[in-house]
C-alpha positions in Angstrom: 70.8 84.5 73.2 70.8 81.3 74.7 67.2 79.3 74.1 66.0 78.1 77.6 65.0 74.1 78.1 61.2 73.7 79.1 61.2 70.7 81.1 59.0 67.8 80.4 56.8 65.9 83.2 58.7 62.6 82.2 62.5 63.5 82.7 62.6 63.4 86.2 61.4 59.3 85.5 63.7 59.0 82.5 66.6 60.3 84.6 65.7 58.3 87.3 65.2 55.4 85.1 69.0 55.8 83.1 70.5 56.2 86.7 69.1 52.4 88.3 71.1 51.2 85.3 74.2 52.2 87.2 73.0 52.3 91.0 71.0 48.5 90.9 74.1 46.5 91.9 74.2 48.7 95.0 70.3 48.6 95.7 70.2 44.7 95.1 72.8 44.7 98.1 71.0 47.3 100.1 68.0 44.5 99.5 70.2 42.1 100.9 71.5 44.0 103.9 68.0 44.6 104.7 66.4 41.0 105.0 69.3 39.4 106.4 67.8 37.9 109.9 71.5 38.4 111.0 73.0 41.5 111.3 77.0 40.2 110.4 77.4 41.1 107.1 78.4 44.1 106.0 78.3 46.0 102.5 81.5 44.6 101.1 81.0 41.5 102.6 77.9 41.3 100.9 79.0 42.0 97.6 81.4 39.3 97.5 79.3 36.7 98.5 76.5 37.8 95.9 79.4 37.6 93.3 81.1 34.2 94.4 78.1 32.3 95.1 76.2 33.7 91.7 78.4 35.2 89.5 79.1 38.8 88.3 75.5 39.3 86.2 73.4 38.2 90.1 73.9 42.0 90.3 71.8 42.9 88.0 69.3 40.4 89.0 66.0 42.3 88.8 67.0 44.9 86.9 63.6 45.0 84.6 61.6 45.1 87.7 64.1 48.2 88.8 63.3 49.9 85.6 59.8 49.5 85.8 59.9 50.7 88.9 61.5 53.6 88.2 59.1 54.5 85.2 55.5 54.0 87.2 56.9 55.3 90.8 59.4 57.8 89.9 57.7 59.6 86.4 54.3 59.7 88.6 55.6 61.6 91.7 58.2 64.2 89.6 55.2 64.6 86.8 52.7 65.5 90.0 54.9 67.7 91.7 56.3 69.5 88.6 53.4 70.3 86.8 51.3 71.7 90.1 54.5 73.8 90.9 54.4 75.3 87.8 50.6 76.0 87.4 50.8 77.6 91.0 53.7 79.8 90.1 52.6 80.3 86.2 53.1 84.1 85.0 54.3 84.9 88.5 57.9 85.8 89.0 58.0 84.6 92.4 59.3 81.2 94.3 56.9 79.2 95.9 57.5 79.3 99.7 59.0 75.3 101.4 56.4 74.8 103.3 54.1 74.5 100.1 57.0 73.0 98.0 57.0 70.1 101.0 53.0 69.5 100.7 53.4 69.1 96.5 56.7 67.2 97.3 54.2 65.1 99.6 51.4 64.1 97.4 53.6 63.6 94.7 55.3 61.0 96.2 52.6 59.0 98.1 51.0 58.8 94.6 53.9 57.8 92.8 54.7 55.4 95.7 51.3 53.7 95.4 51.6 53.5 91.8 54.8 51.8 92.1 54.2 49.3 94.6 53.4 46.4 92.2 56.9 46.4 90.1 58.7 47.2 93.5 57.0 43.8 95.1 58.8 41.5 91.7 62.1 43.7 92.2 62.7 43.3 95.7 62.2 39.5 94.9 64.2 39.0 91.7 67.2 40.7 94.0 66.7 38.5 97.1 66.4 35.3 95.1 70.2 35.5 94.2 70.7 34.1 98.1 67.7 32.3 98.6 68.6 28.1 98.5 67.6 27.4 95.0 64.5 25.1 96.0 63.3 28.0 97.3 63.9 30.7 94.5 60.5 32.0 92.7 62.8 32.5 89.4 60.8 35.0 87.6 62.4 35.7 84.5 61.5 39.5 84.2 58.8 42.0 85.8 55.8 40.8 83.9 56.8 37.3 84.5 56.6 38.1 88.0 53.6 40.4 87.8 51.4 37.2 86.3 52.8 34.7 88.9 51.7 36.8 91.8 48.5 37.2 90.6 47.9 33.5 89.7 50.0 32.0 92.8 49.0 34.4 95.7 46.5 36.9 94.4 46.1 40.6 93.1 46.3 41.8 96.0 49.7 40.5 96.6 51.0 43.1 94.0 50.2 45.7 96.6 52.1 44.1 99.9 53.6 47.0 101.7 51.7 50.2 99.6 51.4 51.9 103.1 55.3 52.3 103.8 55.5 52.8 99.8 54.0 55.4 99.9 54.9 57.0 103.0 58.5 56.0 101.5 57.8 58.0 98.3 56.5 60.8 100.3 59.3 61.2 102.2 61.8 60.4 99.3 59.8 63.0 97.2 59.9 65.4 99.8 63.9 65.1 100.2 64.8 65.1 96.9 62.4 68.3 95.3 61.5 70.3 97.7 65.0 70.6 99.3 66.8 70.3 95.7 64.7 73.1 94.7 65.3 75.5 98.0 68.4 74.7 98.4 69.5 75.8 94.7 67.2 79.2 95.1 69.1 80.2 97.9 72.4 79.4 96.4 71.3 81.6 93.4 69.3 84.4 95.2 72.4 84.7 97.7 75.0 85.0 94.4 77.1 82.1 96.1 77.7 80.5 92.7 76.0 80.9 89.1 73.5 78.3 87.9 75.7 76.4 86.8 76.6 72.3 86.9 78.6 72.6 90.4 75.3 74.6 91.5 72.5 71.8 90.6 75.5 68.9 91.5 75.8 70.5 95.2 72.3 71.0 95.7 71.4 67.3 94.5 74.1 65.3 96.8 72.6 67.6 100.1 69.2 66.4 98.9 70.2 63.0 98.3 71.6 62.9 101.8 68.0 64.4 103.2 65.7 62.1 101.5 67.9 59.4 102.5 67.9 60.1 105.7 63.9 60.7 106.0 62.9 57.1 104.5 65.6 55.1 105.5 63.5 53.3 108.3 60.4 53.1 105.9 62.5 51.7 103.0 63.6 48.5 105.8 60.0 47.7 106.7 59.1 48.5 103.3 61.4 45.6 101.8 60.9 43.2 104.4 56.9 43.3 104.2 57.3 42.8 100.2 59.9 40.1 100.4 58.1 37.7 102.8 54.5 37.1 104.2 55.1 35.8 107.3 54.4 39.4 109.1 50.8 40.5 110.7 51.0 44.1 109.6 53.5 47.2 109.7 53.9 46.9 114.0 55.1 42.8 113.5 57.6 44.0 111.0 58.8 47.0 113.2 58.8 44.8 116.3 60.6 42.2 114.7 63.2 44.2 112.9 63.6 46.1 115.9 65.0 42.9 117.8 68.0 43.4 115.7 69.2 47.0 117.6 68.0 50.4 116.8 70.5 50.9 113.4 68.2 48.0 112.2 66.2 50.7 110.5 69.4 52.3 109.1 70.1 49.2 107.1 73.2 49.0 105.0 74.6 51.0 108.3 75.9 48.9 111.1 73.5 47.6 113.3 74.9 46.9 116.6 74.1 49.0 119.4 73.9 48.0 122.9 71.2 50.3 123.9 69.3 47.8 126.4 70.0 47.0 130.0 70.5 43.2 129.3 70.4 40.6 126.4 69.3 37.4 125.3 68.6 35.1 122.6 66.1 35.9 120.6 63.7 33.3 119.3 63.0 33.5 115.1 66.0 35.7 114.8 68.6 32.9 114.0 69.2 32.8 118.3 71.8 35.7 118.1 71.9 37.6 121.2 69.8 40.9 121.2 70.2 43.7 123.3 66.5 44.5 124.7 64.7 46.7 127.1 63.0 44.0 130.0 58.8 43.5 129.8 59.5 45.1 126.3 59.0 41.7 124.2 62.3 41.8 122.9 62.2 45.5 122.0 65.1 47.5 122.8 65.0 51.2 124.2 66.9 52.2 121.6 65.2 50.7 118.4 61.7 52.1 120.0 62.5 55.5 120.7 64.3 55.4 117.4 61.5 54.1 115.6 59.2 56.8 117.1 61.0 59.9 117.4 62.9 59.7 113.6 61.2 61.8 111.7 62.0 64.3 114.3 65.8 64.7 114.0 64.9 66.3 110.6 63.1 69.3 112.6 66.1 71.7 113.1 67.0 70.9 109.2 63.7 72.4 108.4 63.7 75.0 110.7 67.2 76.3 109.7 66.1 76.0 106.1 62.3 77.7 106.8 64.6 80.7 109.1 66.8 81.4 105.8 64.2 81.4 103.8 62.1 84.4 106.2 65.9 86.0 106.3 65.8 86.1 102.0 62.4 87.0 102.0 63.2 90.4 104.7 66.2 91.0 102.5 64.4 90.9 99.2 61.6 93.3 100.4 64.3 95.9 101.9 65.9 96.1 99.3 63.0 96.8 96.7 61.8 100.0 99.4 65.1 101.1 99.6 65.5 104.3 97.5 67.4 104.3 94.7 69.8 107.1 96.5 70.5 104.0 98.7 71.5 102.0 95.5 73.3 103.5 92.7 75.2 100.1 91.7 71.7 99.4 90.2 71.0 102.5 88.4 69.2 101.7 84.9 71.5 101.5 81.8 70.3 104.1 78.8 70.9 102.9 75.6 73.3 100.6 76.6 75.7 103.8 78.0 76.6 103.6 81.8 75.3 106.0 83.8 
């Protein structure tokens, strides 16, 4: 008889942690993409230039700063949400319901997120510096290089630029990945659609992946453009100002041109590319700020669907425990291992 794996309230981090060792050449050009003032670049683009203008290695610029990252933020929210699942559903063979999954998923992450916020501050520069002019490059040599410059150069506090949409990214991102890894793969299971198997866990990681994604895409923009520079007034200035760009802006490595206003112009501290915007709306377009308000929204009938077929497992489940047993002979006891 197989011996079953108890997990441990660090692997989620660890995992996370061997994973940025293959995934930080695209995230340091996801950086990129998201604090380019113009919108003309695209991923490939990007890549090459990183790679022509720096070398093969400015990929992995930052990478210390990604790990440690990824061992304060990510161990924090998957320990938090892991270990209160488990003491709610302890000696209880029962699933906890999604709603409550999200709430755990939730705290979990704007915890982790806050914790985090210092070593994603030196990441997010040590990637951006590769195509910064080199007078202009703060050079830190690794995360706790950068961590002591900050502190001596623009104060403590600097460590902890952006720790509002970190951890309202986090939440979100937390909330993607475990609550909806963890339904999704209990109603693949409970439904008999395939075993619990690799394919099972694979499937049900790549849909969450796309959710989370999708939830904290707009945060993660603002979030690296606040902790990159500090010439914004507050999380509305960066909006505002990232909005200018079209409403994909906040979708950043996706393409950002939209013509979603009624006219355009050139738009002062954005390089003078022409904008589309919404007139008496300061540059805003329609688009970017019904976007940038009504997001969070477009996951509703995601939820809903998911929350309807969890209420349809739940009726099925109970029906079939008061159903007599005249009802279900396929599940009549074995004795003494002889078929009935």
């Amino acid at each position: 008889m197989s011996k079953k794996i108890a997990f441990r309230w660090y692997f989620g981090g660890l995992a996370s942690a061997g994973a940025t060792c293959v995934t930080h050449p695209l995230d340091l050009i996801k950086v990129h993409l998201q604090t380019q003032h113009k919108a003309n670049i695209g991923f490939a683009g990007m890549a090459v230039r990183v790679i022509s203008v720096s070398g093969f290695m400015a990929l992995y610029s930052g990478l210390s700063a990604s790990l440690c990252r990824q061992l304060t933020y990510s161990v924090t929210r998957f320990a938090i949400y892991h270990s209160l699942r488990d003491h709610i559903i302890h000696g209880k063979k029962r699933h906890l319901p999604f709603y409550q999954k999200v709430y755990l998923a939730a705290l979990g992450g704007f915890i982790g997120g806050f914790v985090g916020t210092p070593a994603d501050v030196v990441n997010v520069r040590m990637q951006n510096d590769v195509k910064m002019p080199v007078h202009m490059r703060r050079n830190y040599s690794h995360v706790l290089n950068g961590f002591t410059r900050i502190i001596k150069e623009e104060g403590f506090s600097t460590l902890f630029s952006g720790a509002t949409l970190a951890s309202s990214r986090g939440a979100l991102m937390t909330v993607g990945q475990a609550s909806f890894y963890d339904e999704i793969k209990q109603m693949v299971l409970t439904w008999q659609i395939s075993s619990d198997s690799l394919s099972t866990h694979v499937t049900a990681s790549f849909i969450a992946g796309l959710c989370a994604t999708f939830l904290c895409q707009p945060l993660d923009v603002l979030k690296t453009r606040m902790m990159n520079a500090q010439d914004y007034d507050g999380i509305i200035h960066c909006a505002s100002e990232t909005a200018k760009l079209g409403p994909l802006a906040f979708y950043k490595p996706l393409p950002s041109k939209l013509p979603l206003g009624r006219g355009k112009r050139r738009t002062p501290g954005c390089g003078g590319h022409e904008s589309w915007v919404f007139p008496h709306h300061f540059g805003l377009s329609l688009g970017s700020l019904l976007l940038l308000l009504a997001w969070p929204l477009l996951l509703l009938p995601v939820l809903f669907i998911v929350w309807g077929a969890e209420r349809l497992l739940a009726a099925a489940t109970s029906s079939y425990r008061n159903c007599p047993s005249a009802c279900v002979p396929a599940c009549t006891p074995l004795a003494s291992g002889v078929p009935a």
